[in-house]
N, C-alpha and C positions, 0 to 999 in steps of 0.2 A: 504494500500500500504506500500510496505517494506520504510524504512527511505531512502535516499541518501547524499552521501559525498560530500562536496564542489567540488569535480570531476566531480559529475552527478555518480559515480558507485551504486550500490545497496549496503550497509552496511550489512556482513553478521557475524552471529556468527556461531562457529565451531562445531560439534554433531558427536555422535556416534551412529554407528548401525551396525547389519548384512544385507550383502545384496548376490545375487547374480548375477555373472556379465557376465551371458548368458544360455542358454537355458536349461543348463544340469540341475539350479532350484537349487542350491548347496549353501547353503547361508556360510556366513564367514564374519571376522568384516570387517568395512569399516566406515572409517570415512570423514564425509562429512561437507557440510554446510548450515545452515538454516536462511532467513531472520531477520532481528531485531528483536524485537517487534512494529511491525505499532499502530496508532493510537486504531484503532478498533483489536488491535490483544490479544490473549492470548498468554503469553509461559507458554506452561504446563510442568513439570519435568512428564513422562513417570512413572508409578507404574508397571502396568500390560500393557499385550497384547494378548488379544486373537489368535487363530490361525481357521484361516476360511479355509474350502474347493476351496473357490473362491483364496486362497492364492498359492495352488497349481496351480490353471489356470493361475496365473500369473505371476508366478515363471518361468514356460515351456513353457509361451508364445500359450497354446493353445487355445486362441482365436483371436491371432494375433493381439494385440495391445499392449500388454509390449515392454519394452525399459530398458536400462542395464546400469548402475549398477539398481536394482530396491530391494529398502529397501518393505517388505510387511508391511503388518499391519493397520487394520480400525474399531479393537475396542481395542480403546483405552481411560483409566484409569490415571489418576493420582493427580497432585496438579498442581494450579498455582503459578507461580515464580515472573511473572510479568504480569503487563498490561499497556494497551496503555493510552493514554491522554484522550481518549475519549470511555473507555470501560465502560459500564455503570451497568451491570448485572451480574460482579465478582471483586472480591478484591484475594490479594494475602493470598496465605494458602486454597482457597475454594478447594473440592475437586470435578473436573469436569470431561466428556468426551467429546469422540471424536469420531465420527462413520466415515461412506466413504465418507459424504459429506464436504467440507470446500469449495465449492465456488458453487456459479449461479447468473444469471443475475438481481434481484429482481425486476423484472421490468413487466416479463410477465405474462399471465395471473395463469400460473401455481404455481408463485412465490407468485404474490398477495394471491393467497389460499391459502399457508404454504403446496403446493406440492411442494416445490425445489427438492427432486428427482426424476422429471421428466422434470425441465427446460432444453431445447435444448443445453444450454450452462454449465452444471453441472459440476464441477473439484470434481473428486474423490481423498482421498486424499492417494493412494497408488499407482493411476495412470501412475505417470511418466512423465504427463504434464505437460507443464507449467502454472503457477500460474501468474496474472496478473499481477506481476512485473517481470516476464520471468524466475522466479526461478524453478528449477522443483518438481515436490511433491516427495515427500518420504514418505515413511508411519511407524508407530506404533514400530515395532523391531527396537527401537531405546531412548537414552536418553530422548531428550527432542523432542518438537514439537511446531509451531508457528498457531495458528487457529484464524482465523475471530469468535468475541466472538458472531456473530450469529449461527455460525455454531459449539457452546459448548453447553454443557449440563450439566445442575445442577445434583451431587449423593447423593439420599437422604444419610442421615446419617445413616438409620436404614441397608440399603445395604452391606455388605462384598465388597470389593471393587476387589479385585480377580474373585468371583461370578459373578460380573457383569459387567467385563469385557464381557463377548460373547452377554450380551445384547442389545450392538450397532449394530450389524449385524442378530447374530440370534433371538434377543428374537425381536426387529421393523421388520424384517420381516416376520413373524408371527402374531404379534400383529396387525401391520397394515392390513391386509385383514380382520382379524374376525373384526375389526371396520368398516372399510369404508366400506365390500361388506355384512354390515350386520346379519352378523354370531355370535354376540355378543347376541343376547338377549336370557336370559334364557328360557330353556326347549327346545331350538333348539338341532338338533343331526347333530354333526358335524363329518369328516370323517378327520382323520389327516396319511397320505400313507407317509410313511417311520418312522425310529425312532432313527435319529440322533443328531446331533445338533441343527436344527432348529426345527424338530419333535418332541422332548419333550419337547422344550420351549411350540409350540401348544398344547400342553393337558396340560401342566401346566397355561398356560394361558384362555385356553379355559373352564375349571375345574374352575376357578376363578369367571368366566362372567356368571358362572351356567346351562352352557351348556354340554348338552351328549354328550361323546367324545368316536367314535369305533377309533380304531390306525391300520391299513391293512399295510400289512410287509409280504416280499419276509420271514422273517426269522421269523419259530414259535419258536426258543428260546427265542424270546424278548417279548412272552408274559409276561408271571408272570413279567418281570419289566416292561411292559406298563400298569401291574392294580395294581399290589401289591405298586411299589416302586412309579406310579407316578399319578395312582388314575384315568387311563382311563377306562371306563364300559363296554368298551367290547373289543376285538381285532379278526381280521379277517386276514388268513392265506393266502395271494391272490391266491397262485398257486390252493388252493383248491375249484376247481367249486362248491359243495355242499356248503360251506361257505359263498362263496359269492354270490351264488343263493338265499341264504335265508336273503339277507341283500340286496334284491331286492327292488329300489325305498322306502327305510330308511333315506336317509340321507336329509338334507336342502343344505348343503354345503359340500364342500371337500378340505381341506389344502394338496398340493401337493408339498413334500419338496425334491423330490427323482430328483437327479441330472444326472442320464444318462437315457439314451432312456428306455420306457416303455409304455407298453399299453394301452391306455385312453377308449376303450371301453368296459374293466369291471367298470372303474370308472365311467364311465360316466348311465352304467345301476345300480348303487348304489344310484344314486341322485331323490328326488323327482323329481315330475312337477315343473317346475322353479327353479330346484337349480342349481348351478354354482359349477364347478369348478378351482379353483383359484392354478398357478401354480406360485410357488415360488424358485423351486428347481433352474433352469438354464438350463433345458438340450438343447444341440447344435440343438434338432429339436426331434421334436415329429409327428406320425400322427394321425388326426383330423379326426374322422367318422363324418360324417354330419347328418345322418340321428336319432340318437338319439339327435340332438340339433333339428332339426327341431319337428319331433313327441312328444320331451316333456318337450319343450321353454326351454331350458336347454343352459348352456352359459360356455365357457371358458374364460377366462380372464389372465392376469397377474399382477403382483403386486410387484412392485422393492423399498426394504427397507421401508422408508417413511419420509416425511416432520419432520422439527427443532421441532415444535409446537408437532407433534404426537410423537416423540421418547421421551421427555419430561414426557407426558402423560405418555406411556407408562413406563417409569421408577418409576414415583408417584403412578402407579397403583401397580407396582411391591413391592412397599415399604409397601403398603398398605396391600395389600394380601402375604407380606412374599417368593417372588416369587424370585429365584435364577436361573443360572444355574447349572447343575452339573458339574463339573468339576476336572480334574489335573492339580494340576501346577507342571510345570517346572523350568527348568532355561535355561538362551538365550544357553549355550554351548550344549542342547539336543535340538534346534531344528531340527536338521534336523532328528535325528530319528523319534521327534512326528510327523513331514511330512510325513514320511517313513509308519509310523504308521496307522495314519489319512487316509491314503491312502487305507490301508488294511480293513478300518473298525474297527481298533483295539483300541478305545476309548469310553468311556462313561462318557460326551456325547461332552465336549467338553476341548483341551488344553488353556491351559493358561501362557504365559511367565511371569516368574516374573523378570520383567524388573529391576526397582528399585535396586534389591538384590545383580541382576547376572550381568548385562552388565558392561563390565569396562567405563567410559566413556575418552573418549580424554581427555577434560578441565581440 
């Protein structure tokens, strides 16, 4: 909880960021305010900031729940400044992150398993909500940031810290499904559809766990760099029926990271008997053939980010196997073209603010 003043008010300190302060998604500076540091809190000085797909949704308000001014940003990168009285698992100078989660109720059953991105009660931290001392979140395109140190993450050292920036968002949600829906053990053949930012984190991770990784893409120029530059063994053209006719009941599993509406029943005739496919992308609504899940126990699923304890994981795994994103960086005065950009499909694979460098800040 934020500190308070012999008043009873919330104790706030002053921060900077870009936000934008209605639907048109137009970001510009803005300077705001962020709680103290609480007992259990970190303040991190902001390095990097990733730029997510979902940043656009939420800029434009098209899922109907942003609220304005609305600073983005939820992977985020940097140092901490301070800590609370009672943080136990960082000192100042560590260098930590910060993905969408900084709050849930730890109480229920989802929580007790170190699934917090799925408690009822989850505070995203680019949301817009209020935070339980009524302050509202803001996210990452910004100086500094205040996090409940459960909801930080250790960088190993071995990491680029720019690099791994996109790995709060895209590389946990990726990682997380090839763990928990089992898609992780070697010599399984895994099917990874689209080849974005979340898409070649999945063949980079899935290449890792020693799994066969085909890459299926609307666009056959992204072959040669889904085998040459990022070491996937096969890739599949979807538009072309002969292709995907011979890659008939091949797979175990299918990482599905493509964000607007698409067709699930060539995917779905790519999957063994019992395989699943696991959809990650977001899109506003898909349709469901019934009849290859019934004839061949086949499952759809979904899979949002993932729990403190697995984004962790996946970071030490990442240190371990040498595992980055690709990326551009920036500076906060281009975001809104790499929006503009990102929009078009015009990156590989993913943007990165260099926060640190470029933001002016208020203080």
């Amino acid at each position: 909880m934020a500190e308070k003043s012999l008043s009873g008010q919330v104790q706030q300190k002053k921060a900077s960021g870009w936000a934008a302060r209605d639907t048109c998604g137009v970001l510009s500076p803005f300077d705001f305010y962020r709680r103290v540091t609480g007992e259990k809190d970190v303040t991190i000085k902001v390095l990097y900031c990733g730029i997510c797909r979902s940043d656009l949704h939420m800029l434009k308000n098209d899922w109907g729940i942003s609220t304005y001014p609305l600073v983005p940003g939820h992977e985020v990168i940097g140092v901490v400044t301070e800590v609370g009285s009672k943080v136990e698992k960082f000192k100042v100078g560590d260098k930590v992150g910060a993905g969408f989660l900084v709050g849930s109720c730890h109480s229920c059953h989802n929580c007790a398993n170190n699934f917090e991105n799925y408690c009822p009660k989850l505070i995203g931290i680019d949301s817009g909500v209020e935070y339980y001392d009524g302050m509202k979140t803001y996210g990452g395109y910004s100086d500094i940031i205040v996090v409940d140190e459960h909801f930080t993450v250790r960088i190993p050292d071995s990491l680029p810290l720019d690099a791994c920036a996109p790995m709060l968002c895209a590389g946990i949600s990726v990682y997380s499904p090839l763990r928990s829906h089992g898609l992780d053990k070697p010599g399984m053949h895994v099917g990874v559809v689209g080849l974005g930012g979340l898409g070649h984190m999945a063949v980079k991770f899935a290449k890792a766990m020693g799994v066969k990784v085909t890459v299926i893409s609307t666009s056959p120029s992204k072959k040669k760099d889904a085998i040459e530059r990022l070491g996937a063994d096969t890739f599949l053209f979807s538009h072309d029926p002969d292709e995907m006719q011979s890659a008939v009941s091949t797979l175990d599993g299918i990482i599905d990271t493509v964000t607007g509406f698409h067709p699930l029943l060539p995917l779905l005739g790519l999957l063994k008997y019992n395989g699943k496919l696991v959809i990650v992308g977001g899109p506003d609504k898909l349709e469901l053939p019934v009849p290859p899940l019934l004839f061949g126990a086949k499952a759809v699923v979904g899979c949002f980010v993932g729990g403190m304890k697995e984004t962790q994981d996946m970071l030490n795994f990442a240190a371990e196997h040498n595992i980055t994103a690709d990326i551009e960086t920036i500076s906060i005065d281009n975001a809104n073209t790499a929006l503009e950009r990102l929009e078009k499909g015009d990156v590989r694979y993913r943007f990165v603010i260099d926060v640190g460098n470029t933001l002016k800040s208020s203080s």
